[in-house]
C-alpha positions as CSV (number, residue, x, y, z in Angstrom):
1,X,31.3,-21.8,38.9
2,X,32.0,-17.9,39.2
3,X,29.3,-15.3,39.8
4,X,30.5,-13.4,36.9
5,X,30.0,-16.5,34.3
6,X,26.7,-16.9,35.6
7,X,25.4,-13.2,35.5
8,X,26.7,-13.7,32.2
9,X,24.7,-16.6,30.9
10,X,21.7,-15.1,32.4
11,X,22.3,-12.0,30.3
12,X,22.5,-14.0,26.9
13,X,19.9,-16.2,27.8
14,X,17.5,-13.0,27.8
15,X,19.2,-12.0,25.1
16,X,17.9,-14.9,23.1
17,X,14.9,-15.8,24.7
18,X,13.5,-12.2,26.1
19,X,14.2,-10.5,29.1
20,X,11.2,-12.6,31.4
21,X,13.7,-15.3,31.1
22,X,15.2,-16.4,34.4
23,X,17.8,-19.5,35.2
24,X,16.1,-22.3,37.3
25,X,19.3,-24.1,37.9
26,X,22.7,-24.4,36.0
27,X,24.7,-27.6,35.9
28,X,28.4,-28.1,35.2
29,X,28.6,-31.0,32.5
30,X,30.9,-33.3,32.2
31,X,33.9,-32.4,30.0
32,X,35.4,-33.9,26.6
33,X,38.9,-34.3,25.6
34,X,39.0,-30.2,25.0
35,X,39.3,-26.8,27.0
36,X,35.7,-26.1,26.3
37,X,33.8,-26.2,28.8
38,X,29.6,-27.3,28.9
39,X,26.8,-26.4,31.3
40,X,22.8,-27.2,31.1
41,X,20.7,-24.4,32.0
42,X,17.1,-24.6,33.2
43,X,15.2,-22.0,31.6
44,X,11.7,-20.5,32.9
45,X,10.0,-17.6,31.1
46,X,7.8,-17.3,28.1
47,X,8.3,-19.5,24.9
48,X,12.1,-20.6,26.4
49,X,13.1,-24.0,25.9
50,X,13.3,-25.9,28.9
51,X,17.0,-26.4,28.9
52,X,20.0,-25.0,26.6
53,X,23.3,-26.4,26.9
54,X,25.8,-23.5,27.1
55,X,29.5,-24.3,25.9
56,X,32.1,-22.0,27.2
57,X,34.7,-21.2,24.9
58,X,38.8,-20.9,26.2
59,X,39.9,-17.6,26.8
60,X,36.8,-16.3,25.5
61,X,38.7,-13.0,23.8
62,X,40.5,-15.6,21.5
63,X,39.5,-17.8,18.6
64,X,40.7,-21.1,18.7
65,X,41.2,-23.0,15.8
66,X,40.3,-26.6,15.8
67,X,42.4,-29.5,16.9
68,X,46.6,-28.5,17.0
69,X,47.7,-30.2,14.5
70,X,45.0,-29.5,11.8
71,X,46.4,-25.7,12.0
72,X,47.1,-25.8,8.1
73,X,45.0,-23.4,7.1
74,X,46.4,-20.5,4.3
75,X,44.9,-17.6,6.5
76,X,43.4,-17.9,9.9
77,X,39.5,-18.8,10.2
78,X,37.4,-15.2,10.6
79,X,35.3,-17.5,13.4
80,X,34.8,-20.0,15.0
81,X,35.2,-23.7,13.1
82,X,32.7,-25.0,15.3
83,X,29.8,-22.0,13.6
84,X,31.5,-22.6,10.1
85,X,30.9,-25.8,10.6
86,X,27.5,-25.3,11.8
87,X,26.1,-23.0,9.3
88,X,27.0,-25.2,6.2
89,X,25.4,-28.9,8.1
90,X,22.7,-27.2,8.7
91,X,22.5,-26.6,5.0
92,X,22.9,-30.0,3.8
93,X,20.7,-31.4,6.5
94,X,22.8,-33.1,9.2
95,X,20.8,-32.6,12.6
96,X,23.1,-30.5,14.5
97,X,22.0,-28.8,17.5
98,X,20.1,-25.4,17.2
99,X,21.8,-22.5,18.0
100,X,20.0,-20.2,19.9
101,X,22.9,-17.1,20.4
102,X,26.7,-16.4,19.8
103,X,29.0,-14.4,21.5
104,X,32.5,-15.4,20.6
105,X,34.3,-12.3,22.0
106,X,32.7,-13.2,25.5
107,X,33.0,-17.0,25.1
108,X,29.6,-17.7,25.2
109,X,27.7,-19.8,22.9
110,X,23.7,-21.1,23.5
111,X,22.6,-24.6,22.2
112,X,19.6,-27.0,21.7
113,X,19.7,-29.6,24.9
114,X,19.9,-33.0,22.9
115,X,19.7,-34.6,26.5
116,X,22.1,-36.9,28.0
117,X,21.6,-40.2,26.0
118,X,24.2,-40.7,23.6
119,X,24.0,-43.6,20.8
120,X,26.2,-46.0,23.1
121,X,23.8,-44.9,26.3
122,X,20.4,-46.1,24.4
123,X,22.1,-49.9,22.5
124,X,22.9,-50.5,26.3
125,X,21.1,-54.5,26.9
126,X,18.9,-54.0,23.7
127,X,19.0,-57.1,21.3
128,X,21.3,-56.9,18.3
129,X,18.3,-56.7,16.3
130,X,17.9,-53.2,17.7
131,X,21.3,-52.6,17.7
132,X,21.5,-52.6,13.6
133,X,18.7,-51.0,13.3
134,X,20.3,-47.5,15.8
135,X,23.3,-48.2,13.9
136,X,21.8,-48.0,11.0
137,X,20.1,-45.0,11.7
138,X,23.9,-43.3,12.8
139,X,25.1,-44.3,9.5
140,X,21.8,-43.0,7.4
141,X,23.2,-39.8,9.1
142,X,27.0,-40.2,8.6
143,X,25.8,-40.3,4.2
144,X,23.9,-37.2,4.6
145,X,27.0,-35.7,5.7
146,X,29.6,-37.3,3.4
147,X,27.5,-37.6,0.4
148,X,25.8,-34.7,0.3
149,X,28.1,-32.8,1.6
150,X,31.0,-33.5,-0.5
151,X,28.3,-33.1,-2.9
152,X,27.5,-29.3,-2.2
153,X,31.4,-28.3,-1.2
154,X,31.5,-25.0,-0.4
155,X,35.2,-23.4,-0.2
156,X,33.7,-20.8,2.5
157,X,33.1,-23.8,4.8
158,X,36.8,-24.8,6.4
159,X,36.4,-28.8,6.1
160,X,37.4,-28.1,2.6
161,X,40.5,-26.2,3.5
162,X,42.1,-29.1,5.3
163,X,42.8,-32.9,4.6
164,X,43.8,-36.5,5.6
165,X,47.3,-36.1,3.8
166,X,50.3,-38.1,3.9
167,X,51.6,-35.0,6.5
168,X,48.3,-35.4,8.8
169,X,48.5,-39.0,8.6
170,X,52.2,-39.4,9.9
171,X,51.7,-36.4,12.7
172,X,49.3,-38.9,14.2
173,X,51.5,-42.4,13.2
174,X,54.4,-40.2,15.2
175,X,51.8,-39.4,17.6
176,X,51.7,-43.2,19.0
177,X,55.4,-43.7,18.5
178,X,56.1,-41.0,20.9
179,X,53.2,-41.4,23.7
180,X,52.4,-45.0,23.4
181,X,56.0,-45.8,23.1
182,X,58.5,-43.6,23.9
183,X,57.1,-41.2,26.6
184,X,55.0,-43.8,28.2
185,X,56.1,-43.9,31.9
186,X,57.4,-47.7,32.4
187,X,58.2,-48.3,28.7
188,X,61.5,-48.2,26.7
189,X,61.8,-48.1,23.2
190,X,64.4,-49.2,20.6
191,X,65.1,-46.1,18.1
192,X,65.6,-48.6,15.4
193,X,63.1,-50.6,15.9
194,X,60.7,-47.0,15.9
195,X,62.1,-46.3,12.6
196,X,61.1,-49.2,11.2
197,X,57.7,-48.8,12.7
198,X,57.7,-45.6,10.5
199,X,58.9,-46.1,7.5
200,X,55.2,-49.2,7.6
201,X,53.2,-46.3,8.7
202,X,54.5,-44.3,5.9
203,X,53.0,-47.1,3.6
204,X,50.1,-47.2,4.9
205,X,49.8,-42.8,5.1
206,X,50.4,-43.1,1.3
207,X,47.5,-45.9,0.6
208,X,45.0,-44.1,2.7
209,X,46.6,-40.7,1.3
210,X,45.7,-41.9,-2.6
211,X,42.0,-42.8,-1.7
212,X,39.3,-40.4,-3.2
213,X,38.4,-37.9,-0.2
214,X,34.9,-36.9,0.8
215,X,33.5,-34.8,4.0
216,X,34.0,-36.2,7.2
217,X,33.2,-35.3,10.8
218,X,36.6,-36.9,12.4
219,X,35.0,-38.3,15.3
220,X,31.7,-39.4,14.2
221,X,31.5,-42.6,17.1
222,X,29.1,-43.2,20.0
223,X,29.8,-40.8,22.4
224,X,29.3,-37.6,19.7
225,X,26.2,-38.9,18.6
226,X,23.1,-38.1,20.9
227,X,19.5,-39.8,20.7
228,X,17.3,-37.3,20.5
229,X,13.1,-37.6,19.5
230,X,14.0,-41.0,18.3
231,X,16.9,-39.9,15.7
232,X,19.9,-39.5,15.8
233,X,21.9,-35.9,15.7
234,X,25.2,-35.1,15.6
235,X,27.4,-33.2,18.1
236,X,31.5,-32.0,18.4
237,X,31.7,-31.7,14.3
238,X,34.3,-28.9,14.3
239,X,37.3,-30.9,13.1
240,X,35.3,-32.2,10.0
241,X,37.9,-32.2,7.1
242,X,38.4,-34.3,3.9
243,X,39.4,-37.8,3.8
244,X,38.1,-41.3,2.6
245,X,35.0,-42.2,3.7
246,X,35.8,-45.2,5.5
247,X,37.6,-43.0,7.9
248,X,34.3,-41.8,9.8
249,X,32.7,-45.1,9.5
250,X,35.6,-47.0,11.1
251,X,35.2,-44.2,14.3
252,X,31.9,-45.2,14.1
253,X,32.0,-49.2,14.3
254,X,35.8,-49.1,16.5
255,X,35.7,-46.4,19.2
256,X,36.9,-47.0,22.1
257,X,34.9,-50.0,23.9
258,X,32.9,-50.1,20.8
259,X,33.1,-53.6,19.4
260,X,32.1,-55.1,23.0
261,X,28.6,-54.5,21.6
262,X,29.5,-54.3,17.6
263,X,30.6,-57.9,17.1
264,X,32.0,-58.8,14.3
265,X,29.1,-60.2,12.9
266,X,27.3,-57.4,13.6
267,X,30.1,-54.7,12.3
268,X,30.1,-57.0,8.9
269,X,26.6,-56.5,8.4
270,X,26.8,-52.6,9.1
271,X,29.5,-52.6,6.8
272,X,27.3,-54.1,3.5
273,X,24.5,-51.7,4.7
274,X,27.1,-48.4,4.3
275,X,28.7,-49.5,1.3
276,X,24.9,-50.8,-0.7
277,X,24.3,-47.0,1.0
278,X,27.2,-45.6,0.0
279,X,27.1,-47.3,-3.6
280,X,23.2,-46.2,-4.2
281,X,24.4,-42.1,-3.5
282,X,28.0,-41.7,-5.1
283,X,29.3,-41.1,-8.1
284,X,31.9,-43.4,-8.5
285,X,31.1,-46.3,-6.0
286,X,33.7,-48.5,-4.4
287,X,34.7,-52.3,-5.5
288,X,34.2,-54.2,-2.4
289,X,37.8,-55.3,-2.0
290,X,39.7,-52.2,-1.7
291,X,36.8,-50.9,-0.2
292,X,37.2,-53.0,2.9
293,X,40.8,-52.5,2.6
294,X,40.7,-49.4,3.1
295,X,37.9,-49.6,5.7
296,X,40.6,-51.9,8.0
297,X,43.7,-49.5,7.2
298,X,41.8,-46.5,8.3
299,X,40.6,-48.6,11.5
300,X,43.8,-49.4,11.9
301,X,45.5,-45.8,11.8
302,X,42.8,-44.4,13.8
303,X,43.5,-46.6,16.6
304,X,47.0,-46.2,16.7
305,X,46.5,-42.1,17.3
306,X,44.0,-43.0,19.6
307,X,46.0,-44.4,21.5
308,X,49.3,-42.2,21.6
309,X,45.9,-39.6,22.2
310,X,44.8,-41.4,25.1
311,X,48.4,-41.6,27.1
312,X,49.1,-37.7,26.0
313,X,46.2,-36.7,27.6
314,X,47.2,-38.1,30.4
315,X,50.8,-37.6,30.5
316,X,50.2,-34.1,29.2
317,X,47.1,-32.5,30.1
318,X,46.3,-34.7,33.0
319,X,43.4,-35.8,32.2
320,X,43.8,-40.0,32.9
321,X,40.2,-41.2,32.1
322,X,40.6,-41.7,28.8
323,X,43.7,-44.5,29.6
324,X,40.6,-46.8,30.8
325,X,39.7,-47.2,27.2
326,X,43.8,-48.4,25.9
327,X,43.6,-52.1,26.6
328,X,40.3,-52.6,24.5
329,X,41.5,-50.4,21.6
330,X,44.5,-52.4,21.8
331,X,43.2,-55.8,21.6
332,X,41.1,-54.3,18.6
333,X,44.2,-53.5,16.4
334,X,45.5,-56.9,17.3
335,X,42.5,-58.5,15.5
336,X,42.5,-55.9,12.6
337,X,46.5,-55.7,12.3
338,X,46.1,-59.2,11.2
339,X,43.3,-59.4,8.6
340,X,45.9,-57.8,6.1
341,X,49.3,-59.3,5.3
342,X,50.8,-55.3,4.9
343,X,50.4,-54.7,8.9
344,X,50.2,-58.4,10.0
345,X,53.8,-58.0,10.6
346,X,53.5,-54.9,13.1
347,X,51.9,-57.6,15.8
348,X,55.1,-58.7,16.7
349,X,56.7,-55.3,17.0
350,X,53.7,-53.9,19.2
351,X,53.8,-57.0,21.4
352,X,56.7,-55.9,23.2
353,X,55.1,-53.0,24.1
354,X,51.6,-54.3,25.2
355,X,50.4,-57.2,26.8
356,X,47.1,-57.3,25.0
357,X,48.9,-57.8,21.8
358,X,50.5,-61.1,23.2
């Protein structure tokens, strides 16, 4: 870490907390799958927090936008997505972190410490028991942010400004097709045999494409979920955008290693508790059916981006530690692809490419 960074986060931190505020220590964090970049800082002085977390934004005279391919906006944002974002779930009541300070032109931002213990650190060796009921508690969350959300849509807030379409949908399909398949060192793929792989993602962009949209976070699973005071808050929200519910809540119950500890017993019972949820807020609620339907298609085309996400971060930006995760996401879409007769018939066509679908 450079002295000028640090000079610099002491300066905002006296900014916001007065200028008897010092730095005890200040930790580089682990990073996620983007340029920002996180640190903890151990505050002393009067009325300071302990701790803030201070995320360090890229190129700190720029303003990103969100993720690259949700770059659809009519204008450009006027700030940050991630403080758009902010501002209107604090609103509806979604625990977010505090923000303590902003500085956008300098890169800077100040945050609440949630701690270290995300929702998949604390259901570590508890009984399943305990397991529904943290799950639970995620999902109690994941309504407040879908239902009342959608429920107080605000055109100023940029989730509204972008969508699941059939567009989105088929960047990511294309996603998988070109680093799971095509680019994948080791691996050669038939053209033809791709095209026909589109044209049944195409079907299933224009299902998921027709469902009724709502707010959703976009990446509302274990790891961006943080136990905090015994509740649950909610971290890494600033790709939130409309799409059908059962998007957020298959992130939720499929991430990743996910289903190691959310069995399929267990993810049928979380899935009755979110739709009786679900049901009890909405307007128009869902027959159970297409509901689940759609609940295995969006599973389903989540993992397949994830994926194609996983090898293009590390073919692209180098960053392999995400390619750990591939062979359990992989055996998941095996056991979804064939609970539906529409993508049964991609198992055969996704074996040849990976042994876990043998």
């Amino acid at each position: 870490m450079n002295s000028s960074l640090e000079k610099l986060i002491v300066e905002k931190a006296r900014a916001a907390f007065g200028e008897k505020t010092s730095i005890a220590s200040l930790t580089a964090l682990a990073g996620d799958a983007s340029s920002r970049r996180y640190y903890r800082a151990v505050l002393a002085g009067p009325g300071t927090p302990p701790s803030v977390i201070v995320m360090e934004l890229p190129d700190g005279s720029s303003l990103p936008l969100s993720s690259e391919e949700l770059a659809v906006f009519k204008e450009p944002p006027k700030e940050l997505p991630f403080l758009n974002l902010h501002r209107f779930l604090i609103t509806i009541g979604v625990r977010v972190p505090q923000l303590y300070g902003q500085w956008e032109q300098e890169g800077i931002l100040l945050l609440e410490d949630l701690g270290d213990i995300a929702l998949w650190d604390r259901v570590q060796g508890l009984p399943e028991s305990e397991i529904l009921g943290w799950y639970r508690k995620a999902i109690d969350e994941l309504l407040v942010l879908q239902l009342a959300g959608t429920f107080a849509r605000n055109d100023s807030c940029i989730a509204f400004q972008q969508r699941f379409d059939f567009r989105l949908y088929m960047w990511e399909f294309d996603h998988f097709i070109e680093y799971g398949l095509i680019k994948r060192p080791g691996v050669q793929a038939c053209m033809s045999a791709t095209e026909e792989l589109r044209k049944i993602f195409a079907d299933i962009a224009h299902r998921l494409e027709s469902q009724p949209p709502c707010l959703n976070h976009r990446d509302y699973h274990s790891w961006n979920l943080m136990v905090h005071n015994d509740a649950v808050a909610v971290i890494d929200f600033q790709d939130a955008l409309l799409a059908p519910p059962q998007y957020d809540l298959a992130s939720l119950l499929n991430d990743r290693v996910t289903d190691s500890i959310i069995r399929p017993h267990l993810e049928a019972q979380l899935l009755r508790y979110y739709l009786d949820k679900y049901n009890e807020g909405a307007k128009q609620p869902f027959n159970r059916d297409e509901f689940f339907d759609t609940y295995l298609l969006s599973a389903i085309q989540r993992d397949l981006k994830v994926v194609g996400r996983f090898y293009y971060l590390d073919i692209v930006k180098a960053k392999p530690g995400y390619k750990r995760f591939i062979p359990s996401t992989v055996r998941r879409l095996k056991r979804n692809l064939a609970r539906l007769p529409q993508t049964e018939k991609l198992l055969p066509m996704l074996a040849d490419h990976f042994e876990e679908m043998r």
